[in-house]
C-alpha positions as CSV (number, residue, x, y, z in Angstrom):
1,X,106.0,102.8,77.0
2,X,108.9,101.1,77.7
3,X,112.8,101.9,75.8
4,X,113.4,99.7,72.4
5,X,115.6,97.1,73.6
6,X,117.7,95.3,71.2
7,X,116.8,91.4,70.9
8,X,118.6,88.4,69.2
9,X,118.6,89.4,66.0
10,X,119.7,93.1,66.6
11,X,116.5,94.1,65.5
12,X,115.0,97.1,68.0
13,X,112.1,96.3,69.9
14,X,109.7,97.9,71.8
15,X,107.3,97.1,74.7
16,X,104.3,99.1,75.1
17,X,101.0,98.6,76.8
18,X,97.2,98.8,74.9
19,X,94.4,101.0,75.5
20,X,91.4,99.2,75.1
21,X,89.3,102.1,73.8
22,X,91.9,103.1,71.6
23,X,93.3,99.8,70.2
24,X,94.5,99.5,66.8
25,X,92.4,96.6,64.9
26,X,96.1,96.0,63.7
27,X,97.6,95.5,67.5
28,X,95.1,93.0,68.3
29,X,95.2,91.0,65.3
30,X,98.6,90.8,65.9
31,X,98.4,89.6,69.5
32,X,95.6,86.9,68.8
33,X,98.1,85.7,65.4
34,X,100.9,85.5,68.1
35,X,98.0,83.3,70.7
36,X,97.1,81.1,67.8
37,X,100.8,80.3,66.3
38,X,102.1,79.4,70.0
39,X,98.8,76.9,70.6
40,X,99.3,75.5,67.0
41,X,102.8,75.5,68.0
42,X,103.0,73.5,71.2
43,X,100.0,71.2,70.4
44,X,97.7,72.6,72.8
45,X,94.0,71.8,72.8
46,X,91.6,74.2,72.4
47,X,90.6,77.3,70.6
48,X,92.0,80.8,70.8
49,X,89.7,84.0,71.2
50,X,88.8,85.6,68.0
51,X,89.8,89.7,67.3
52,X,86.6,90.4,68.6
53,X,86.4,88.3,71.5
54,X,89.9,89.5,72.2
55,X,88.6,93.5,72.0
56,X,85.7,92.1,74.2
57,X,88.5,90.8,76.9
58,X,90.0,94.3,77.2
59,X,87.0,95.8,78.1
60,X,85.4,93.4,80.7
61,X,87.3,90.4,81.3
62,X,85.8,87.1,82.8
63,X,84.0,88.8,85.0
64,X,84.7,92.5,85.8
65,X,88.4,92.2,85.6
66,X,90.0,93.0,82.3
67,X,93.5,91.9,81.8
68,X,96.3,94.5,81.3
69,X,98.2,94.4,78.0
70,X,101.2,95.0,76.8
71,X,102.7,93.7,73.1
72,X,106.7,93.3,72.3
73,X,106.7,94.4,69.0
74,X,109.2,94.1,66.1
75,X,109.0,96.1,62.8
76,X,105.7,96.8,63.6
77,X,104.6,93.2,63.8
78,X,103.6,91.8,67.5
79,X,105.8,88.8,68.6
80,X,104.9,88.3,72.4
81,X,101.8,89.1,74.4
82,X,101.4,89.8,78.1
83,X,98.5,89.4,79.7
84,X,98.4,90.9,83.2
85,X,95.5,90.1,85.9
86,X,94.7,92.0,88.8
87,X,92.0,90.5,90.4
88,X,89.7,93.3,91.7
89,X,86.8,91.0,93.7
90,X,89.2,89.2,96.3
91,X,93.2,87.7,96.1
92,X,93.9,91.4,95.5
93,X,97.5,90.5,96.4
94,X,98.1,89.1,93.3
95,X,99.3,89.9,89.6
96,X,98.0,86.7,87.1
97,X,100.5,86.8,84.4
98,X,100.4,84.8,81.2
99,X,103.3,85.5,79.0
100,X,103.1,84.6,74.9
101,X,105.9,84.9,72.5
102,X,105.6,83.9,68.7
103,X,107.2,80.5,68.1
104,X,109.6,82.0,65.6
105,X,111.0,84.4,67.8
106,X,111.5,81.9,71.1
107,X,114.2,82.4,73.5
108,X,115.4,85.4,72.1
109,X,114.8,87.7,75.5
110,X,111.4,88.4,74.7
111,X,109.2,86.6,77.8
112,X,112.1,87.9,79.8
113,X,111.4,91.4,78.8
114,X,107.7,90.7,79.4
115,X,108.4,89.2,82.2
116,X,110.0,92.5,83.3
117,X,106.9,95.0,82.2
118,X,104.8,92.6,84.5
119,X,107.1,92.3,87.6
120,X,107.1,96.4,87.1
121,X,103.2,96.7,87.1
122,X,102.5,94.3,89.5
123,X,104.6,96.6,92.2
124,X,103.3,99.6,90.7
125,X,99.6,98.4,91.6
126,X,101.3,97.6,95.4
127,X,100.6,93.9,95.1
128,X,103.2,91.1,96.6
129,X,103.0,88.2,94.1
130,X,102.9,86.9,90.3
131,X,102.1,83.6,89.3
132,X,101.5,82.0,86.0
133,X,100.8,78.6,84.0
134,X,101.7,77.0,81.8
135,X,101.4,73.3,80.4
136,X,103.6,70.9,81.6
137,X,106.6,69.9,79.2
138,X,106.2,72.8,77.2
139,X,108.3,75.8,76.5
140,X,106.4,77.9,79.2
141,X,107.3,75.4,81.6
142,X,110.9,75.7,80.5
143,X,110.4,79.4,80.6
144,X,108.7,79.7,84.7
145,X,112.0,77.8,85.7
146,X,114.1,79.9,83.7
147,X,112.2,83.1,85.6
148,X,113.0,81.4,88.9
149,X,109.2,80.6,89.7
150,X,109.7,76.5,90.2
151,X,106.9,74.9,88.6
152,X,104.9,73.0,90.7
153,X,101.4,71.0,89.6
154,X,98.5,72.5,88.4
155,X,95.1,72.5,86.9
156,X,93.8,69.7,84.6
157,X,92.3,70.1,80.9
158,X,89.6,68.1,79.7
159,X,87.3,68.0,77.2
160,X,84.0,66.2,76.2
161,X,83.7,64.9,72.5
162,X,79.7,65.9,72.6
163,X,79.3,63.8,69.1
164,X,80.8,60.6,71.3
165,X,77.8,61.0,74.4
166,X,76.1,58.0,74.7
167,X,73.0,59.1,75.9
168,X,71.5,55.9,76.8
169,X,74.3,55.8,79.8
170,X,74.0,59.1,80.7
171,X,69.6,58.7,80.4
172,X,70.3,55.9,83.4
173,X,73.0,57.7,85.0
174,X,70.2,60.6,85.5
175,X,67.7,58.4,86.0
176,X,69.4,56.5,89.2
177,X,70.6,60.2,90.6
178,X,66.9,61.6,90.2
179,X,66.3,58.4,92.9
180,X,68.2,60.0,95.5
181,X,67.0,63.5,94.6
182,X,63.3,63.5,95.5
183,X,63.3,66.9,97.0
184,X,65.1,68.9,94.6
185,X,64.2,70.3,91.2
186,X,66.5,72.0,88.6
187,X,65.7,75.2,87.4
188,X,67.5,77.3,84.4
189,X,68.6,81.1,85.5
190,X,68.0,83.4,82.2
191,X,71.1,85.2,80.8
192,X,70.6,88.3,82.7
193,X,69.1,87.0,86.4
194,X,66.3,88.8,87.9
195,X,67.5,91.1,91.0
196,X,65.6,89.0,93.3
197,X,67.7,85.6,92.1
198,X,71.2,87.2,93.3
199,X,71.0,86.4,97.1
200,X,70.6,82.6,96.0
201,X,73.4,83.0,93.5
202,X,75.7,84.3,95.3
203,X,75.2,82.0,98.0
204,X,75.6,78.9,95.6
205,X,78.5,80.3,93.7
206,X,80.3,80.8,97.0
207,X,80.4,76.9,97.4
208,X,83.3,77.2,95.4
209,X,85.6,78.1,98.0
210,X,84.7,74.5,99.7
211,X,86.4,72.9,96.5
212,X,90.0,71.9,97.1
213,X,92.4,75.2,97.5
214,X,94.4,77.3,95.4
215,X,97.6,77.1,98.0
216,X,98.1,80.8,96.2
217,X,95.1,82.3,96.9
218,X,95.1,83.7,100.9
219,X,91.7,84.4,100.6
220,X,88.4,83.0,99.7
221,X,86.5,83.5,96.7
222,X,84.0,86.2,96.8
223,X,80.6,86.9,94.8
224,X,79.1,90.1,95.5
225,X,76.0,91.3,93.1
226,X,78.6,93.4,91.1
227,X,80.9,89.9,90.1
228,X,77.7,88.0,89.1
229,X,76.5,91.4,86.8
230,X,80.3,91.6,85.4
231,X,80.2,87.9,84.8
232,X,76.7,88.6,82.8
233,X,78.5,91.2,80.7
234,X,81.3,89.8,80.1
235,X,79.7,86.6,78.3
236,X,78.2,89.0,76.0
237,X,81.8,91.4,75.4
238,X,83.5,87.6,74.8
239,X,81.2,86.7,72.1
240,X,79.7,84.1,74.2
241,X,76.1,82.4,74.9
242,X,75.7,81.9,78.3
243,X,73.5,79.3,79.9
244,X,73.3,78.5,83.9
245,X,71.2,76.0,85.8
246,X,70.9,75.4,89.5
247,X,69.3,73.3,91.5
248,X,66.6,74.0,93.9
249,X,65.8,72.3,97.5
250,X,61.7,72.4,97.0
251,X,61.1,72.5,100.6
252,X,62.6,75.3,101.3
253,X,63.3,77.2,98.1
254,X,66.9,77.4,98.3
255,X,69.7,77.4,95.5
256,X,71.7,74.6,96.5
257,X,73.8,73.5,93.7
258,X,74.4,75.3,90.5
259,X,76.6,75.5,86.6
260,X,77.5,77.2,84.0
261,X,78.3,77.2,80.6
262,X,79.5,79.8,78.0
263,X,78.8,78.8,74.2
264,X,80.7,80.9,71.6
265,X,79.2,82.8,68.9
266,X,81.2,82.8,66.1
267,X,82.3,79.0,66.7
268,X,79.0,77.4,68.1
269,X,80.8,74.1,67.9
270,X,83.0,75.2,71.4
271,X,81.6,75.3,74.7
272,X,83.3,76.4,77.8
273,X,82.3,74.9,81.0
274,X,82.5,77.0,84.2
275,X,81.7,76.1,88.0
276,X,79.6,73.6,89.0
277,X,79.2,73.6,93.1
278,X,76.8,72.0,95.5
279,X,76.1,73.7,99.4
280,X,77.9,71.1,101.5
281,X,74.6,70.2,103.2
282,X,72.9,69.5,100.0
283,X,76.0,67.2,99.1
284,X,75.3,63.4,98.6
285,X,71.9,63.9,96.2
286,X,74.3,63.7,92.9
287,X,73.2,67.1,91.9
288,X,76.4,67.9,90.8
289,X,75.5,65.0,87.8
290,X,72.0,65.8,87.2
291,X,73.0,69.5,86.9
292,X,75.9,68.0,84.4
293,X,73.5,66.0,82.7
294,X,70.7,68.2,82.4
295,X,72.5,71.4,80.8
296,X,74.1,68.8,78.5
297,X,70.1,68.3,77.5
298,X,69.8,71.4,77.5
299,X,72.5,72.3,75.1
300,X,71.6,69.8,72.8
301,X,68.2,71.1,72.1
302,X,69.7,74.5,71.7
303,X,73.4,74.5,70.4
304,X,72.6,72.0,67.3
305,X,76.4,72.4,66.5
306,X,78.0,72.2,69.4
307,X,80.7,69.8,69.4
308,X,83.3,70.1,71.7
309,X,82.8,71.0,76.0
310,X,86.0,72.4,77.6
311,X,86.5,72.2,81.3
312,X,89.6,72.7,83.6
313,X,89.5,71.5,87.4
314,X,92.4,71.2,90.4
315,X,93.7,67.8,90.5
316,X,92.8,67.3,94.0
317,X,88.7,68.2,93.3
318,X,88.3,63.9,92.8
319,X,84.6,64.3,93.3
320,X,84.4,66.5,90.4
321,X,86.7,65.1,88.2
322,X,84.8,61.4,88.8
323,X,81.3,63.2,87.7
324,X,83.0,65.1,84.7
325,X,84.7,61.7,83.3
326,X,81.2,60.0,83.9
327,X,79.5,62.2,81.6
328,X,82.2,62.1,79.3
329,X,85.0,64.0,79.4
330,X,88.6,63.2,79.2
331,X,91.7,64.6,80.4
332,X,94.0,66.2,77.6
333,X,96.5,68.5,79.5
334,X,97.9,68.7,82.5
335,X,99.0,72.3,83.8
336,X,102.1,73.6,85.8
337,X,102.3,77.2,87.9
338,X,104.8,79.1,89.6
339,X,104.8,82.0,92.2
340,X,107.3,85.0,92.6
341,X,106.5,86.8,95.8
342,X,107.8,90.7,94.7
């Protein structure tokens, strides 16, 4: 734990990382009031994880790799949040840190004081760099220059209004792909994949690291059988539905293009949309839309209240941004990041 420190309004506070298996229900409902006010507060699009979902976080992450987390709290009430990555699978140079402090407490030294814990973790673990987000023209962005990080550009936000589809243009859109797709079929991969589907997944999911680059990531992306398993779990420990689809070359059997979507439980009406990659010798067949299109059939038929699809891609993937916007969605935020190498 770290010493009480005294903030603006001389009142003490105190700094002191979670457990997850010994969390107070208290601590956490504190941390995701804190999430909520700030995303209310700066107009950002978008839902925030539930207490549950939250809890569910702590334990297994995205995908195997649970954030650290630490609260600044006041009088016993939570008014900032870090959330400190250390990503276990590759990039294990790096500390991921997004910093949270409740609206009403803003620019009283509190981020800095996060700030602090996660400079002091990220050298503890004997990594070399943090880097964190935030949008652009909002008081995070304010906040990664004030910390000396430069904020350079981003990730982009958008989101598909699933009420709005017109599903006459997207029926033609599939239609015309399906014409240049003659020897590939699309096949859906259950929640948890059978053992013998994980050499074809991993092989598709590593198309990834052909997108554009993450200048801060050194190295590639990688998807061993343990990532794809974490993955699986952590839908479940999120509160989440997952669906995935790939596409399959017929003459050979191969996964050659692939996506995924996560669907949350206690708001069916959000969906999350994850990777979508193509092999680069299967590129030019437009599976990328027909996988787009065909889980967006598919989720229609199951998630009868869906209503919003959120997505986030680098704003140097074109390709991918030009299918998204096809099939309907439409930019909302643009992102910011900054680097401190320790």
């Amino acid at each position: 734990m770290a010493p009480a420190i005294t903030s603006g309004c001389d009142v003490a506070m105190e700094i002191r990382w979670l457990e997850p298996a010994t969390v107070d229900r208290r601590d956490i409902g504190g941390v995701v009031a804190v999430l909520d006010s700030a995303r209310v507060a700066d107009d950002r699009p978008g839902i925030t994880l539930t207490v549950s979902g939250f809890r569910g976080l702590m334990r297994s992450g995205w995908e195997g790799d649970p954030p650290l987390v630490a609260i600044a709290v006041e009088a016993h009430r939570v008014v900032g949040v870090l959330e400190l990555t250390l990503p276990p699978w590759d990039n294990t140079m790096l500390g991921v840190a997004s910093i949270t402090v409740d609206p009403l407490r803003r620019r009283s030294g509190i981020g800095r004081a996060l700030f602090g814990a996660a400079i002091d973790r990220v050298r503890s673990a004997g990594r070399t760099t943090i880097i964190a987000d935030a949008p652009v023209g909002s008081h995070g962005e304010r906040f990664l220059a004030a910390m000396g990080m430069a904020p350079e550009a981003g990730e982009q936000h958008r989101m598909q209004d699933v009420t709005s589809l017109d599903w006459a243009v997207l029926d033609r859109l599939y239609a015309d792909a399906r014409r240049h797709s003659g020897d590939y079929e699309l096949r859906e991969i259950p929640a948890v994949a059978p053992d013998e589907t994980l050499p074809g997944l991993i092989a598709v999911m590593s198309a990834i690291n052909d997108a554009p680059p993450d200048p801060r990531h050194a190295e590639p992306d990688r998807y061993p059988p343990e990532r794809i398993r974490a993955y699986e779990a952590g839908e479940a420990a999120l509160g989440r539905v997952g669906y995935r689809m790939v596409a399959v070359h017929v003459p050979t059997g191969r996964f050659v293009g692939y996506t995924a979507v996560g669907v949350d439980v206690e708001r069916p009406w959000y969906a999350s949309q994850y990777q979508t990659t193509v092999l680069a010798e299967h590129r030019g067949h437009r599976l990328g839309l027909l996988l787009k299109i065909e889980m967006q059939r598919l989720l229609r038929d199951r998630e009868p209240a869906l209503r919003t699809v959120s997505t986030w891609n680098s704003r140097d993937n074109g390709h991918m941004i030009a299918v998204n916007e096809a099939v309907g969605y439409r930019l909302v935020a643009d992102w910011c990041s900054g680097t401190t190498n320790l």
